[in-house]
C-alpha positions in Angstrom: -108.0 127.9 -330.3 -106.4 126.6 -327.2 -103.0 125.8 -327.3 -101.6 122.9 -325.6 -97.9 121.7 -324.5 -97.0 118.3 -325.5 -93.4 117.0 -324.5 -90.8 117.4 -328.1 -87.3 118.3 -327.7 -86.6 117.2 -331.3 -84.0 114.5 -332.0 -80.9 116.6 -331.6 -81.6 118.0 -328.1 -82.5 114.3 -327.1 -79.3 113.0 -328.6 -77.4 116.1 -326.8 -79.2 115.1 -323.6 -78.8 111.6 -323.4 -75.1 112.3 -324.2 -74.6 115.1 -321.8 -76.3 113.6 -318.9 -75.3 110.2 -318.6 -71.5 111.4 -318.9 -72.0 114.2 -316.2 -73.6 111.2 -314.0 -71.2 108.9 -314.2 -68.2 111.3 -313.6 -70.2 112.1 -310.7 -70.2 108.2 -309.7 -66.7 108.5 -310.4 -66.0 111.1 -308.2 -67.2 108.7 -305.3 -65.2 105.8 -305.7 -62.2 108.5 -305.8 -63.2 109.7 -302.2 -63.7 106.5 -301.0 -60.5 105.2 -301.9 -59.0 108.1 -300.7 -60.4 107.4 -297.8 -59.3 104.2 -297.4 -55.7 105.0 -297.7 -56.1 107.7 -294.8 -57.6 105.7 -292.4 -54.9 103.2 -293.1 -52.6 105.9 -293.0 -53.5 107.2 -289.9 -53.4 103.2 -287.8 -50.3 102.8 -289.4 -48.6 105.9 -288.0 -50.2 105.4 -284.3 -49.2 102.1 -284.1 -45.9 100.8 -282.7 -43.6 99.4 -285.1 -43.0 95.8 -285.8 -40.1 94.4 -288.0 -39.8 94.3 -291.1 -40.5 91.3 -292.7 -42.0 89.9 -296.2 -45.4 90.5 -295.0 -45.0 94.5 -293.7 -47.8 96.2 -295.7 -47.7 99.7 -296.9 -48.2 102.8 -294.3 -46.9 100.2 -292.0 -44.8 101.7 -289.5 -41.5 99.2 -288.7 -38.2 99.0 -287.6 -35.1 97.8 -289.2 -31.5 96.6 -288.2 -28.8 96.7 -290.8 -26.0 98.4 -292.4 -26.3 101.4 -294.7 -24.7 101.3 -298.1 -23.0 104.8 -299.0 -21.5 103.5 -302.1 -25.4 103.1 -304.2 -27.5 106.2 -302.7 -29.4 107.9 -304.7 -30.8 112.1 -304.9 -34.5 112.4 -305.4 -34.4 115.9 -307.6 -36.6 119.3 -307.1 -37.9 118.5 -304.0 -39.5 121.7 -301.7 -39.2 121.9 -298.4 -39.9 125.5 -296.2 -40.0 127.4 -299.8 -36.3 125.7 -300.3 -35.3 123.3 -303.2 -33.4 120.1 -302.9 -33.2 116.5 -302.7 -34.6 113.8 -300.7 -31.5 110.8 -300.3 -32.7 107.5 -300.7 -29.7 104.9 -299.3 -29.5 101.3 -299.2 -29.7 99.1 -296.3 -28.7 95.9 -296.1 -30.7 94.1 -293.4 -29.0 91.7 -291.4 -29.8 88.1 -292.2 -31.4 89.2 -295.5 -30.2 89.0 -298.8 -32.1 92.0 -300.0 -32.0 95.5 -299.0 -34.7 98.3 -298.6 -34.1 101.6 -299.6 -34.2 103.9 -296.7 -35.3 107.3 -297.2 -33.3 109.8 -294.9 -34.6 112.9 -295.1 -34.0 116.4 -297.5 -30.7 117.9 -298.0 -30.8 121.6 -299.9 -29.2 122.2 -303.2 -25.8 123.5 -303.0 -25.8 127.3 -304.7 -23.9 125.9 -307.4 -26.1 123.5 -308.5 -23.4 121.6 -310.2 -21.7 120.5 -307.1 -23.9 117.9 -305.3 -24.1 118.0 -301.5 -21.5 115.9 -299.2 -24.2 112.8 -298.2 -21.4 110.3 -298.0 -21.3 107.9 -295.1 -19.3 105.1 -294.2 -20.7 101.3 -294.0 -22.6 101.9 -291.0 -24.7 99.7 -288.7 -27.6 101.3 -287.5 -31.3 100.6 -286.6 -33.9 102.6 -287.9 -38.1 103.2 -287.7 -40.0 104.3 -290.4 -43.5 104.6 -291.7 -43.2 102.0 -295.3 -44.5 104.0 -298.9 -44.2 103.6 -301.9 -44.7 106.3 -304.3 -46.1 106.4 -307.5 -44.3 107.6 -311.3 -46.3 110.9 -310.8 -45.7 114.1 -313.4 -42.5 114.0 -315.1 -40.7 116.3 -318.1 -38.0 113.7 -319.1 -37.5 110.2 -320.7 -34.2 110.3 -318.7 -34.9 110.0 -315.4 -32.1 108.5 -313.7 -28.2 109.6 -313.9 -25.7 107.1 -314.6 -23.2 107.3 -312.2 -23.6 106.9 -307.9 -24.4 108.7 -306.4 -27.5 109.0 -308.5 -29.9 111.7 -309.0 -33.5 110.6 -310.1 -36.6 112.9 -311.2 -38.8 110.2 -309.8 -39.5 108.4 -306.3 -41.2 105.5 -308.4 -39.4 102.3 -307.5 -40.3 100.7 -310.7 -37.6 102.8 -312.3 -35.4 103.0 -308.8 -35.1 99.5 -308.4 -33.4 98.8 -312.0 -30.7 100.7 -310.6 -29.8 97.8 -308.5 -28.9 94.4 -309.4 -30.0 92.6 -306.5 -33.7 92.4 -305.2 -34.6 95.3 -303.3 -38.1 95.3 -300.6 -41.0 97.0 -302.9 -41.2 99.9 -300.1 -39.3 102.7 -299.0 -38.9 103.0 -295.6 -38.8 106.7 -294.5 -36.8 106.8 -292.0 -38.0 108.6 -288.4 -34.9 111.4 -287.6 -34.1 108.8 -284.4 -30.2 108.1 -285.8 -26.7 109.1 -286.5 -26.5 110.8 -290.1 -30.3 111.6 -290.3 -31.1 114.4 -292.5 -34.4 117.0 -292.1 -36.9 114.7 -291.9 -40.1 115.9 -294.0 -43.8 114.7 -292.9 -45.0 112.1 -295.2 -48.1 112.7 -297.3 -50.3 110.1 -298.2 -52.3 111.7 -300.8 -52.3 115.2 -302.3 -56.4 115.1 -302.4 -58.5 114.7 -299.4 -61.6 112.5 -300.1 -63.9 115.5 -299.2 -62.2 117.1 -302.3 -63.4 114.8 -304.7 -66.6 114.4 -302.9 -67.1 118.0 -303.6 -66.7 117.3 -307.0 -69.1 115.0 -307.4 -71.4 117.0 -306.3 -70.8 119.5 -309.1 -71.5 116.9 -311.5 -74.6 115.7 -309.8 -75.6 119.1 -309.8 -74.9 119.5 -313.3 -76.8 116.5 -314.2 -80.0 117.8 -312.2 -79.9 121.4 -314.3 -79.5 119.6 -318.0 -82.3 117.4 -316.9 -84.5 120.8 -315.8 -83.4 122.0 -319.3 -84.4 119.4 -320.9 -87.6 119.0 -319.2 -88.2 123.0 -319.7 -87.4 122.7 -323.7 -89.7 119.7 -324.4 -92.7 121.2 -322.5 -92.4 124.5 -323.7 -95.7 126.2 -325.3 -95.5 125.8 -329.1 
């Protein structure tokens, strides 16, 4: 009697299959538009940081670079908490400044300041109303990873577990620009300016991954080839 191969999986390594492959391929798909918005934010990135800056205005666009006149506000600044810098933990200082003919501020960001080794003394960051111009490269981060519900202090100066500016700009009552400006260590009372980051996952990365997956997808189809063919 010969015996013959005919194509049956069965219904549950279908159903498996089906399941298995179609999410490993879209993930995969996924993976792409990840890189190539990752992309896009680098390449903008990387024009807006070349370029020379123009002033700030109500139509400056995120990693725009500008340049700002006005008067910082020492009285409302605020410590951005557990920030590393060289292997060293403390704050970046995020101060108001009032732009000059403008009714809103922006919330300059002037660099890192380490923690004091009693952590329950803050460092000195106080400065008088000051006039000052100032270039920057415009962000604005996101909420990112945090551990508490309480993420702001009470009391100015404020320390904050986030940089999100939906939570930073409550702390104000006035309007504030939807940017922080970062400020370029060009001034009087700058503090240790630390390189801006645009993203914490090149596009390659997640091209990389996508790969996996379409790898992945390629095997469990083999499989699946392999256990409906095989010799009964």
């Amino acid at each position: 009697m010969t015996n013959k191969k005919s194509f049956n999986p069965g219904r549950n390594i279908s159903i498996f299959f089906i399941f298995f492959s179609l999410l490993f391929f879209l993930l995969g798909l996924w993976q792409i538009e990840r890189g190539q918005n990752k992309q896009e934010v680098l390449d903008l990135f990387a024009e807006g940081i070349k370029a020379e800056p123009s002033t700030l205005s109500s139509q400056s666009q995120k990693w725009q670079r500008v340049n700002a006149r006005g008067t910082l506000d020492g009285t409302r600044q605020i410590y951005i908490d557990n920030v590393v810098h060289k292997g060293r933990v403390g704050f970046k200082v995020l101060t108001p400044l009032k732009i000059d003919g403008e009714d809103r501020p922006i919330l300059v960001d002037r660099g890192w300041i380490e923690k004091n080794a009693n952590i329950s003394v803050l460092p000195d960051i106080s400065l008088f109303q000051k006039k000052i111009e100032v270039s920057g490269l415009l962000v604005k981060p996101e909420l990112g990873f945090v551990l508490s519900d309480n993420l702001i202090t009470a009391l100015w100066p404020k320390i904050s577990q986030t940089q999100s500016l939906d939570y930073i700009a409550k702390e104000y009552k006035e309007e504030i620009y939807p940017f922080i400006l970062v400020a370029e260590p060009t001034y009087d009372d700058a503090l240790i300016y630390m390189d801006v980051i645009p993203t914490n996952m090149p596009a390659a990365k997640h091209y990389g991954y996508a790969l996996q997956w379409f790898s992945m997808f390629i095997v469990l189809c083999g499989m699946y080839l392999y256990v409906g063919f095989k010799r009964r």
